[in-house]
Structure formats: C-alpha cells, structure tokens
C-alpha positions as CSV (number, residue, x, y, z in Angstrom):
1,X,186.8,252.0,-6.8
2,X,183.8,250.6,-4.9
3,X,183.4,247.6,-7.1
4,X,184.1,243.8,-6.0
5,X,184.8,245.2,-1.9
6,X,182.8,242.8,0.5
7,X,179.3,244.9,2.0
8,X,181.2,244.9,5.5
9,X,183.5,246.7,4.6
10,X,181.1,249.7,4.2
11,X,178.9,248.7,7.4
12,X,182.2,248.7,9.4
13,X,183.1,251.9,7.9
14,X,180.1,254.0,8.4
15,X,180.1,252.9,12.2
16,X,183.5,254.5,12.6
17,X,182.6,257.7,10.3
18,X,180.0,258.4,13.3
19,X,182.3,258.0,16.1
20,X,185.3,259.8,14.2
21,X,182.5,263.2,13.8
22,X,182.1,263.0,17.4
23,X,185.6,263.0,18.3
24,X,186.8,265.3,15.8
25,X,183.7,268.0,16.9
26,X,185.2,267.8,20.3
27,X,188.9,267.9,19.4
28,X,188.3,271.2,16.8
29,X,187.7,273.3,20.3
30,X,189.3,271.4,22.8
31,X,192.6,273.7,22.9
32,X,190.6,276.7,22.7
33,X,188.5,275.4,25.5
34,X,191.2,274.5,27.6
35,X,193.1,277.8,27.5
36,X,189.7,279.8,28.0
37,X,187.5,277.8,30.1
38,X,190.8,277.4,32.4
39,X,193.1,280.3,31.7
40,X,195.7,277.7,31.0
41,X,199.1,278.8,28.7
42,X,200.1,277.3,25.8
43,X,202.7,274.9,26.9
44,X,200.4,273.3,29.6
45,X,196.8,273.2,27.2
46,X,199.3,271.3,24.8
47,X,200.2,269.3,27.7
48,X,196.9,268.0,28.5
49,X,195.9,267.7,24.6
50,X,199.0,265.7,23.9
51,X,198.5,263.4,26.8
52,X,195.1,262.9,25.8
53,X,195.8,262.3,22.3
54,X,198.4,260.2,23.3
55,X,196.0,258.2,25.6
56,X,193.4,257.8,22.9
57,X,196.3,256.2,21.0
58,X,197.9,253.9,23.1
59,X,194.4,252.5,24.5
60,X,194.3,250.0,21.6
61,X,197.3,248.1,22.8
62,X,195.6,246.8,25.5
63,X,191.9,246.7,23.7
64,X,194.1,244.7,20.8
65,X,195.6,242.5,24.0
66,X,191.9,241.7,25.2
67,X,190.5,241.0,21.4
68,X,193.0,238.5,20.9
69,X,191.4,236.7,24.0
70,X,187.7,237.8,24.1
71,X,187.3,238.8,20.2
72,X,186.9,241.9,18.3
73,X,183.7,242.3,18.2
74,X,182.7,242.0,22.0
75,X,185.5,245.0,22.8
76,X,184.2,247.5,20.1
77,X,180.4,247.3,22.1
78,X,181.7,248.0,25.2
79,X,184.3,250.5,23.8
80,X,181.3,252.8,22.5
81,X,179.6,252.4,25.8
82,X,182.6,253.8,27.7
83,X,183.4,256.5,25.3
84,X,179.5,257.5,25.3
85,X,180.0,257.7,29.3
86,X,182.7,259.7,28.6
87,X,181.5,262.3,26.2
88,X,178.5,262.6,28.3
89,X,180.7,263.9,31.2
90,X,182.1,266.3,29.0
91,X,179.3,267.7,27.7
92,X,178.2,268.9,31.5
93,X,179.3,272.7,31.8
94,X,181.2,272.8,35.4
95,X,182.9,276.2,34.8
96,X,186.7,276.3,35.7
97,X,187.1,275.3,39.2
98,X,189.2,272.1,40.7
99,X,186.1,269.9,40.3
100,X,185.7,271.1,36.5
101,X,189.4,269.8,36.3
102,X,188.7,266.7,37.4
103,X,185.5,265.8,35.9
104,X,186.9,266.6,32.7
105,X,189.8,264.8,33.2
106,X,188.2,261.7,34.1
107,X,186.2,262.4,31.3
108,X,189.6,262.3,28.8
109,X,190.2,259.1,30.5
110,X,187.2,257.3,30.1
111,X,187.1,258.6,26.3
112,X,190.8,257.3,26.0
113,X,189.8,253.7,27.2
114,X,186.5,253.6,25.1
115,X,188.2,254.3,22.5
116,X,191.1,252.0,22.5
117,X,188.9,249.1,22.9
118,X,187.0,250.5,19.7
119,X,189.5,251.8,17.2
120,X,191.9,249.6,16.8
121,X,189.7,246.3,16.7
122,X,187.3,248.2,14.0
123,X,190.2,248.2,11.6
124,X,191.7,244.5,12.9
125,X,187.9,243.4,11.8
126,X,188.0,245.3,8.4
127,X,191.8,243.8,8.3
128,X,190.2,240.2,8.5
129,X,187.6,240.9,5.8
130,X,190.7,240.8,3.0
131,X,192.2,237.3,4.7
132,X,189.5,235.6,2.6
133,X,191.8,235.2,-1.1
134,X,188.5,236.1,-2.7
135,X,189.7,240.0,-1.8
136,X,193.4,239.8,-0.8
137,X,194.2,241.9,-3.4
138,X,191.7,244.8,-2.9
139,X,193.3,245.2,0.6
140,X,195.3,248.2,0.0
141,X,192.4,250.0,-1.7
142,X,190.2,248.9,1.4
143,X,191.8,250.5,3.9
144,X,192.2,253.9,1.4
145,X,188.2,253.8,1.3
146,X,187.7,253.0,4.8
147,X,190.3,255.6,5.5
148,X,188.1,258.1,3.4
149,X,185.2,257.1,5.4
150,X,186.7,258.5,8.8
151,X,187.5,261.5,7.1
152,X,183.7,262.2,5.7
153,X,182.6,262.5,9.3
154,X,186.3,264.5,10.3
155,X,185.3,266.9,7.6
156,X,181.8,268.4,9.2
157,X,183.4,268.2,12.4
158,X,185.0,271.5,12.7
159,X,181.3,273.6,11.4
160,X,180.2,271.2,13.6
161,X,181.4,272.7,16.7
162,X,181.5,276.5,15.7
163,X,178.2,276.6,15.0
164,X,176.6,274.7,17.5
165,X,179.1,276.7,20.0
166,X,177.8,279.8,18.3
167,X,174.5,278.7,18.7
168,X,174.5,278.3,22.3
169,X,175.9,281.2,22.5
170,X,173.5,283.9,20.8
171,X,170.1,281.7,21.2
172,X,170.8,280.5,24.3
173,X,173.0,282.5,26.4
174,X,175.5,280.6,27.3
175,X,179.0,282.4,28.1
176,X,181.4,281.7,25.7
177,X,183.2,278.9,27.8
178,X,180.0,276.6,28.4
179,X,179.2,277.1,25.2
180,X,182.0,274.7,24.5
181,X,180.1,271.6,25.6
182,X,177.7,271.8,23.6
183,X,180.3,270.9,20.6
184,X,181.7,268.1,22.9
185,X,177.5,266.7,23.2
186,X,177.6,266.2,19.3
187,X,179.8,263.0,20.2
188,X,177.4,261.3,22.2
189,X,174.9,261.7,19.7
190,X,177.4,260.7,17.0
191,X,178.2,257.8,18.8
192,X,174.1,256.4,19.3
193,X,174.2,256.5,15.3
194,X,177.7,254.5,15.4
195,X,176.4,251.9,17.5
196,X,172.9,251.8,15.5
197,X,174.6,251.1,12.5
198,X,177.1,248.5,13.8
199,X,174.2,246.2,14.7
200,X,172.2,246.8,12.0
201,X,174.5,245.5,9.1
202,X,175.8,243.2,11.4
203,X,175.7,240.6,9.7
204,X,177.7,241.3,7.1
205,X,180.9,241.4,9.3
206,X,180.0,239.3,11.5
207,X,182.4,236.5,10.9
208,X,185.6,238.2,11.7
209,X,184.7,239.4,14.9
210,X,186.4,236.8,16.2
211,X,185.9,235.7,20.4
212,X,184.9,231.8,20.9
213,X,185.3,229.2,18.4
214,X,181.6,228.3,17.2
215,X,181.4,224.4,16.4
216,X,182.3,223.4,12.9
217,X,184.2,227.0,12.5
218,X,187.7,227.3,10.8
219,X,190.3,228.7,12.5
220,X,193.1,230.8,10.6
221,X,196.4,228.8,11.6
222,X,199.7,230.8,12.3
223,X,201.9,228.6,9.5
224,X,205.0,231.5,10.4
225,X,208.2,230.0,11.0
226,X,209.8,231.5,14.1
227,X,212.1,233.3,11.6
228,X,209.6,234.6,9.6
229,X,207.7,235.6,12.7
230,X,210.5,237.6,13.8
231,X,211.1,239.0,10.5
232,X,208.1,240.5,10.5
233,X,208.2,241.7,13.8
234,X,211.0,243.2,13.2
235,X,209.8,244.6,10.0
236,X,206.8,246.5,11.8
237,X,208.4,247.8,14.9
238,X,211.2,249.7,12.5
239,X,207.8,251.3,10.7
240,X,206.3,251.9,14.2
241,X,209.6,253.8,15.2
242,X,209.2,256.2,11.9
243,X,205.5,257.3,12.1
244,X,205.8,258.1,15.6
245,X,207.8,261.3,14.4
246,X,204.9,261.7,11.4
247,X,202.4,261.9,14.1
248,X,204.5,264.2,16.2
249,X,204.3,266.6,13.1
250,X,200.6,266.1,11.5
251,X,198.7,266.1,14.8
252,X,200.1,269.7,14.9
253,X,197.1,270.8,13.1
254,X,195.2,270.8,16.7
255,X,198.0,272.8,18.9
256,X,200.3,274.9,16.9
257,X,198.6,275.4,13.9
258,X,195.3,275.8,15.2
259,X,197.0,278.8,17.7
260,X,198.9,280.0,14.7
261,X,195.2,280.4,12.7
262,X,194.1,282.2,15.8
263,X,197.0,284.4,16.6
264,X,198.0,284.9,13.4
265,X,195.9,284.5,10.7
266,X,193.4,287.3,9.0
267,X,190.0,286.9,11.3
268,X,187.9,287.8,8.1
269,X,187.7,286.4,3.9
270,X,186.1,287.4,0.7
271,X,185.5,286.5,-2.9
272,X,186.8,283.3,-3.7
273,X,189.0,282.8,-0.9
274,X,185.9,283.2,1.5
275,X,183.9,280.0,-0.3
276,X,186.5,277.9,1.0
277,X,185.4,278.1,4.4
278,X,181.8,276.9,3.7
279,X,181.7,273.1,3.9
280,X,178.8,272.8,1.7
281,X,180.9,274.4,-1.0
282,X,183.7,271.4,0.0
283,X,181.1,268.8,-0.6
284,X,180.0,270.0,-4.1
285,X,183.9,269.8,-4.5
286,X,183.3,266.2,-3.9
287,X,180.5,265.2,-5.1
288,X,182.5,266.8,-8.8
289,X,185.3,264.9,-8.1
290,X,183.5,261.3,-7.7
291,X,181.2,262.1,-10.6
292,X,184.0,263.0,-12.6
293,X,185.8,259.6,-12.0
294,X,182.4,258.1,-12.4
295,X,182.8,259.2,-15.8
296,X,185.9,256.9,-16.7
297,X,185.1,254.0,-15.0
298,X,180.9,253.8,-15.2
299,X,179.9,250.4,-17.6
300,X,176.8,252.0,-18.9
301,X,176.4,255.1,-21.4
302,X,173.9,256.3,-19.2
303,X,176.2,256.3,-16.3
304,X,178.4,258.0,-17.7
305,X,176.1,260.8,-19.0
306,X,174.6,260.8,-15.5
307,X,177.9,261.7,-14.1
308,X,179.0,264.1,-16.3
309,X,175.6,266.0,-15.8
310,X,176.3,266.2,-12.2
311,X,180.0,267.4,-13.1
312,X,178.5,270.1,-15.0
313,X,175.4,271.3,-12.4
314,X,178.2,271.5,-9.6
315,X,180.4,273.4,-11.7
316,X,177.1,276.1,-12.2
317,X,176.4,275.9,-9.1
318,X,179.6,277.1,-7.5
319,X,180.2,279.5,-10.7
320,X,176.8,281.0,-9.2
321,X,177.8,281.2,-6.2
322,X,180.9,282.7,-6.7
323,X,179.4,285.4,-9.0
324,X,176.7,286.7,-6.1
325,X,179.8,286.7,-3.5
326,X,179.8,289.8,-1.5
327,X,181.2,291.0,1.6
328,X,183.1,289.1,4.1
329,X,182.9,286.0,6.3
330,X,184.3,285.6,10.1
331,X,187.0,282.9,10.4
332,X,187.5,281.1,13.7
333,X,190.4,279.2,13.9
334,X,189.1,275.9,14.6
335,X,186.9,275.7,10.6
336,X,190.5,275.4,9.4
337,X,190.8,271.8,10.7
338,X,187.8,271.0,7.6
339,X,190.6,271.2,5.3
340,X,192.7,267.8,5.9
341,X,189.7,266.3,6.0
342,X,188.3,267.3,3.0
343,X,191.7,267.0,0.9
344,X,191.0,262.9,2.5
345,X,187.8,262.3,1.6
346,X,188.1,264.4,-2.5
347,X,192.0,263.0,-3.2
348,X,191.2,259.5,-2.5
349,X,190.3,258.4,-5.9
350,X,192.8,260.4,-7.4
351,X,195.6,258.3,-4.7
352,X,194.3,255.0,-5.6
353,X,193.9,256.0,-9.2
354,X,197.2,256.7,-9.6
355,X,198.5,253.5,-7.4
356,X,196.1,251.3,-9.3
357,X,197.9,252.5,-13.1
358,X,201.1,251.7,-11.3
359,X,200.1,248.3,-9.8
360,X,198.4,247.4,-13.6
361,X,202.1,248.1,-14.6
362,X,204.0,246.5,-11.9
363,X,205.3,249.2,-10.5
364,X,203.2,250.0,-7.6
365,X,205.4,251.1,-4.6
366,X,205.2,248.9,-1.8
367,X,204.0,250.1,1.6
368,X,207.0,251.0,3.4
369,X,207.8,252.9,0.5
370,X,205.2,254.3,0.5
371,X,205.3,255.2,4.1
372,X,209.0,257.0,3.5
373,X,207.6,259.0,0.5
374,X,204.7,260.5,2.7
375,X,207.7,261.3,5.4
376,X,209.1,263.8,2.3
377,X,205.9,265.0,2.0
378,X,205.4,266.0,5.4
379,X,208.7,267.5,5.7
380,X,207.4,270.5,2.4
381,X,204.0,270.8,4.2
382,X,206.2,272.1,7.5
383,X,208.5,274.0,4.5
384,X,205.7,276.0,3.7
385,X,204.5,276.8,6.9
386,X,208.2,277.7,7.6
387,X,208.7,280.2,4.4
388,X,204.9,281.6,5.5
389,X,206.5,282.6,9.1
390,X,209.6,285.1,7.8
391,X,209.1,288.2,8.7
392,X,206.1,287.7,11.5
393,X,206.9,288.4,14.7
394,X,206.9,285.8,17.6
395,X,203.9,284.4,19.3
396,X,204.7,286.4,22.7
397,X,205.6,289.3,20.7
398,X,202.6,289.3,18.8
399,X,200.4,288.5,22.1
400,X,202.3,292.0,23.6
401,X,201.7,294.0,20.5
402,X,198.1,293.3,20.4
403,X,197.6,294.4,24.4
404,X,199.4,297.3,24.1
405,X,196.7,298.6,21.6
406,X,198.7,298.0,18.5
407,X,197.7,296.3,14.9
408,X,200.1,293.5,15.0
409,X,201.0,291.0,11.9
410,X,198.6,288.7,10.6
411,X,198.7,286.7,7.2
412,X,196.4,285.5,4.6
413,X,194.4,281.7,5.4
414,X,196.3,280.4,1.9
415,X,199.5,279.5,4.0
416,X,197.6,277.3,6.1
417,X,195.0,276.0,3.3
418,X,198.5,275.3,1.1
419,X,199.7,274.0,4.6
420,X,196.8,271.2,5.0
421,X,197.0,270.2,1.2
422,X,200.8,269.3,1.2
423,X,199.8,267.2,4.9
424,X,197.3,265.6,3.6
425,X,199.1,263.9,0.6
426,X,201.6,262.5,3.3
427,X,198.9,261.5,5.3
428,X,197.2,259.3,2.5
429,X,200.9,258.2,1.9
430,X,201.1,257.1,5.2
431,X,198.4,256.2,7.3
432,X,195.9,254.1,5.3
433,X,199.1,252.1,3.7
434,X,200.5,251.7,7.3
435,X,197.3,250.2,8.9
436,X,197.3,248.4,5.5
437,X,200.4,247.1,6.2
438,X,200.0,246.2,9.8
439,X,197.1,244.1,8.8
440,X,199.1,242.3,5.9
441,X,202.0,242.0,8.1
442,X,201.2,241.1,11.7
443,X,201.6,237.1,11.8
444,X,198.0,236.2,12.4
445,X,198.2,235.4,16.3
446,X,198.9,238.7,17.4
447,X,196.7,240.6,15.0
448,X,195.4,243.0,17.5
449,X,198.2,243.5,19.5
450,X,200.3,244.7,16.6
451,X,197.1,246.8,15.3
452,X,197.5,248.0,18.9
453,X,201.5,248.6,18.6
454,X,200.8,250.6,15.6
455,X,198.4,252.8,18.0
456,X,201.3,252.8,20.5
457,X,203.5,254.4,17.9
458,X,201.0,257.3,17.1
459,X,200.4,257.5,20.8
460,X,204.4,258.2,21.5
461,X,203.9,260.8,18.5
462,X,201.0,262.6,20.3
463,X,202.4,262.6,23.3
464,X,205.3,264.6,21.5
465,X,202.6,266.8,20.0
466,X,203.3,269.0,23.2
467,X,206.7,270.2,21.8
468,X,205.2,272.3,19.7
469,X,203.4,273.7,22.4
470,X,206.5,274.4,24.4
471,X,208.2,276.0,21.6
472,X,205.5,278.2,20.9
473,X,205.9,281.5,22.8
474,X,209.7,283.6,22.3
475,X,210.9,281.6,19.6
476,X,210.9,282.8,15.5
477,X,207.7,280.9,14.2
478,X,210.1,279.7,11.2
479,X,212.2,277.7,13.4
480,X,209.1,276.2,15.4
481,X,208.3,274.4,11.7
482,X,211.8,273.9,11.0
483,X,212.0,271.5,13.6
484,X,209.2,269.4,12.6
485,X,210.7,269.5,9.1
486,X,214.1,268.3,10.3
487,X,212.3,265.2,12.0
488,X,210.5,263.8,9.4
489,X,213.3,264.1,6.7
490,X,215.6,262.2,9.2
491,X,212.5,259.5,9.5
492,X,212.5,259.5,5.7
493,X,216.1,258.5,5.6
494,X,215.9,256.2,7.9
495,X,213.2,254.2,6.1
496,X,215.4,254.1,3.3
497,X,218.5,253.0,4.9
498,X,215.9,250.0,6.2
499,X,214.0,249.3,2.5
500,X,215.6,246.1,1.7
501,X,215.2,244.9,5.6
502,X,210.8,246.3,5.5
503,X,210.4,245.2,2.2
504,X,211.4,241.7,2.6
505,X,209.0,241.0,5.4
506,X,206.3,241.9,3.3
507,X,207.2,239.1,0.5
C-alpha cells in the first residue's frame, strides 16, 4: 500500500494532517458555539456555517489562479500564515456582543482566504508528484493515502475540542461559551507543526512547487489539442456539477446531524456501545486493521508474524477492556463527527484493496464511475437516517416538549454511527477519486485553476449546507433526509446518462 510512493508524498501529507486537526477541532463546536455564544436559531447558525464552509471552499479558485502565476509552493506559506492570523482571532473570547460578531467574522474570513491559498495547491503539488511516468500509475492510490492522512488528524479532532472545552471549563473556570475558544486555539498550534513539517522534508517535494523557471529546468508542455482541451473541460465541469449536491448532503454531518445528535440522540452509553465513543479504542481499531493487511502483503516471515502479534494483543486488549466495562459515559454531540473520520483513515486499505484486485483484473471502475457509485451510496446513508426518524417527533416539537417539563423522544447513537459508516464509503468513492481525477484530467496549464474549480463545486455544496438548516424546525425529520436522498440519486443518474461523454476525456 505504502510501497514504491515517492517520500513527498508523505512529507506533503503530514503537513496537511496538521492543518486539517486544527480545522476540524474548530468546526466540531462551531455550530454549538454559534447558537450559544450568540443565541442564534438554527436556520441563521447554519447560515453563517454554510457561508463559511462555502468560503473555505471557493478560496482555492483564486489561490489555484495565483499558483499558476507565482507557484504552488510560495501560496501554501503564506496561506498558513493567514489562516494562523485567523485562528488566532478566534481563539480570543469576546463574549456575544456586535464587536464579538465581527471579530469573529473577520476571523472566518481570514481562515477562508488562508486556506484557499493552502488546500488546493497542497493537493496540485501531490498531483504533480505522479506526472513523473515513474509513478503515474500509483496515482489513484496516492491520493486514497493522502486522503487517509487528512482524516488521521479529522479523527482526534472532535475529543479534541470536547475535552479541551471541558477542560477550561471545570479547571479553569471559564463559562461554557468562552470555553469554546479554547478548541478553536488547538488550530493555531496545529498549524506551527504544519508549517514545521512542510520545511523540514522540503526537499523532497520540492520540485513541483512550481513559481519561476530555474535555468536548465524542464518545463511540462501543454501537447492538448484545442479539442481535447475542451473535451476535458467539459468532462470536469459535468463532475463538478454532480459533487456539488454530494457536498450539499455529506457536510450535513456539522449542521443537521450534529443538531439531530444533540436534540435527539440518548445523552448517555454503556457496554459495548459506550467504547465506541473513546478514540483510543478507534485507534486500536486501526492499528488491527493495518496489521492485519500487513499480514498478506509483508515480504518477510518475520513481518508477518510481527503483524499478526499485534492483531492478536489489540484484539486482548479491547476484549479487556470490554470485560471491565461498567457504568455509563456522557455523549456530547460533537464526538460523533470522530466517526467519518475514523471509517477514512481504517477502510482505506480495504478501498484500495478491493480497487487494486479489480485493476490486476482489468476491471477497475474508472473515476467518474466511481464518483456516480458513491452518489448511490450517499443516497442509503440519508435512507437510514430517514427510516431512523419515523415516529420522532419534530425538531420544534421536541424543543417545546422538553420546556414544558416533559421526557421527549430520543434514540439510540447506532442510527447515526450506521449513518457515518454508509457516508463514509461514498465519501472514499468520491472525493479522493475526484481530486484524483482533477489532477489526471486538468490539461496541464490550468492545473490549479481546475484544482480550484473542483473547490468551487464543494463550495456551491456548502453553501447549500444551510438548507438543512432551514428545514430543520416544523418539518417530519424523515422528510428533512429524504430530501438529501432525492438529490443525490438524481446526481447519480445524471452521471450515468454522461458515462460515455466523462469517460472518454479520461482516455
């Protein structure tokens, strides 16, 4: 899995598995923290998520714009720098006034720009590792491991925040809304070991970060015809139409499902359920999973009996654990953003285990394919939250019930756990094959602006995130799904009806 992949490629992503931790910490609480900190309802905290999310997205079209002109490697230093700026005017408890507003508004702003100038040039670098013919093929599995990478630091992100939050909180006093920036201070840390890394493996990468032509260097001509080049431009912007309505759905997990685990989710778990909500119990999870592929495809005996060892001291170890289980745990609705995450980061080899038997036997679906499978996907995950919701009662009747003294309806985590599995298989479907894809497809002159476009696209998506937060109040919970369901089976057909027209661009 890690064999024959060029050492940049690891360099590059462990500078953006810092950075994603940081963001991700921040993003676990931000809806909370916008509808307590500023009394805000639903509809307009989803507002102000969505826009943001949709800022940190479309950012990259012009960071892609600039890299073209000044090189990749110039806009991610002074993206970090901005974003660093940013997070640090987060982090500065203001309480809830105007002036809070604003700062933290110009805080989302700053983050937004930083990061567009960071995020989409990363991958455009990582891209330009696999132009070399030496690792063309291993391009597809790249992207899955880089991909896997973000995730690791996505996946302590949410224990990340509760408990520092918590921790400012009972050791230090805070009230419960400033104790929210102490999660959002985590990213500027997060960001100094980014950056520290970056220059340290430099030199591994350095090659593709592009910016002026050093004397005696080779430049990558654009041989495209102007058919082809509007073939493939053609062919991208049809995929960037489709995962706008993916995004619209997935990025769901911070608004709607993060209030339905808060509104209507059981506050408390035990026994075997409640070990799921320990992240050190996901990363023995992990650590099982790679050792137990290390198995198959270690070259030595001793590797092999290395790995199964570890295999079968995690197994003990969690058969211990699980044994001495007593009592119950809190759950906060943010931990439950760990789980996509940690589906990424343990499926991974089983994705690209499964893709690389098909592409030994020729039948390896191509990306766009891919792509329209992972909209099917999507559609059950919303199928399940939708069959979860019969019979609860709606959002503003649950909000009355529970003032007016009375129980109200809440259901058990597994719809939501069952929820994040089913996403997360459409998101390794779809967004590691897509940036894949951009990077394969995007005629070589406009590179970053198409990485960019495809950043656009999720932008649009996020910016839609905030339908769910308009929906969320007097209507039936089931429907609120069903409409995300609906979209991305009508995405899904769409790519079909375009196959022949994607697949040819890609040829």
């Amino acid at each position: 899995m890690f064999k024959g992949q060029p050492k940049g490629l690891f360099a590059l992503a462990l500078a953006n598995t810092g950075e994603r931790f940081g963001y991700y910490t921040m993003l676990a609480v931000f809806a909370l923290f916008l509808r307590e900190n500023f009394g805000l309802e639903a509809g307009t905290a989803g507002a102000i998520y969505s826009t943001f999310l949709g800022l940190v997205y479309f950012m990259p079209l012009v960071g892609g714009i600039m890299a073209d002109k000044f090189g990749f490697g110039k806009m991610v230093t002074i993206g970090i720098s901005v974003m660093f700026i940013g997070y640090l005017l987060l982090s500065v408890p203001l309480g809830g006034d105007t002036l809070a507003m604003i700062a933290m508004l110009a805080a989302l702003l700053l983050i937004s720009i930083g990061t567009g100038l960071f995020k989409g040039n990363l991958q455009v670098m990582v891209g330009n590792l696999y132009d070399d013919p030496k690792y063309a093929d291993k391009r597809d599995a790249a992207f899955s491991l880089f991909y896997m990478a973000i995730n690791i630091g996505a996946l302590f992100a949410p224990t990340a925040a509760v408990k520092i939050k918590e921790w400012a909180e009972l050791s230090l006093g805070f009230s419960s809304s400033d104790a929210y920036h102490f999660s959002f201070a985590v990213a500027c840390a997060a960001l100094i070991l980014s950056i520290a890394i970056y220059y340290i493996f430099r030199p591994t990468f350095r090659h593709v970060e592009g910016g002026e032509r050093k004397k005696g260097e080779t430049v990558v001509e654009d041989t495209l015809t102007p058919a082809e080049t509007k073939s493939r431009m053609t062919a991208l912007f049809l995929v960037f139409a489709v995962v706008i309505f993916f995004w619209m759905a997935f990025h769901q997990n911070g608004l709607t499902l993060t209030y339905f685990a808060n509104e209507f989710t059981q506050k408390t778990s035990e026994g075997l359920q409640s070990m799921a909500f320990n992240v050190w119990n996901l990363v023995l999870i992990i650590v099982a999973v790679y050792a137990g592929f290390s198995i198959f495809q270690s070259e030595t005996r001793k590797a092999k009996v290395i790995s199964a060892a570890v295999v079968l001291g995690v197994i003990g170890i969690l058969v211990y654990k699980y044994i001495n289980v007593s009592g119950t745990v809190a759950v906060s609705a943010p931990i439950f953003q760990q789980f996509n995450p940690f589906y990424v980061v343990a499926l991974t080899p089983v994705s690209m285990a499964i893709f690389g038997s098909l592409a030994a036997k020729g039948k390896e679906p191509s990306a766009p394919r891919k792509i329209a499978y992972g909209m099917i996907v999507a559609a059950a995950g919303f199928a399940v939250m939708a069959f979860g919701s019969f019979g609860l009662p709606t959002p503003d009747a649950q909000k009355a019930a529970l003032e007016a003294g009375e129980a109200g309806v809440f259901c058990s985590a597994n719809w939501l756990i069952s929820t994040y599995l089913v996403l997360t298989f459409a998101e390794l479907l779809l967004s590691p094959m897509g940036i894949s894809f951009v990077s394969k497809v995007a005629p070589p002159k406009y590179k970053g602006m198409m990485m960019g476009c495809w950043f656009v696209a999720t932008a649009i998506g996020n910016m839609l995130v905030s339908v769910g937060g308009f929906l969320w109040g007097n209507i039936p919970l089931w429907i609120v799904w069903s409409v995300f369901l609906g979209l991305c089976l009508l995405s899904a057909l769409f790519m079909f009806i375009m196959m022949k027209k994607l697949e040819a661009a890609t040829k």
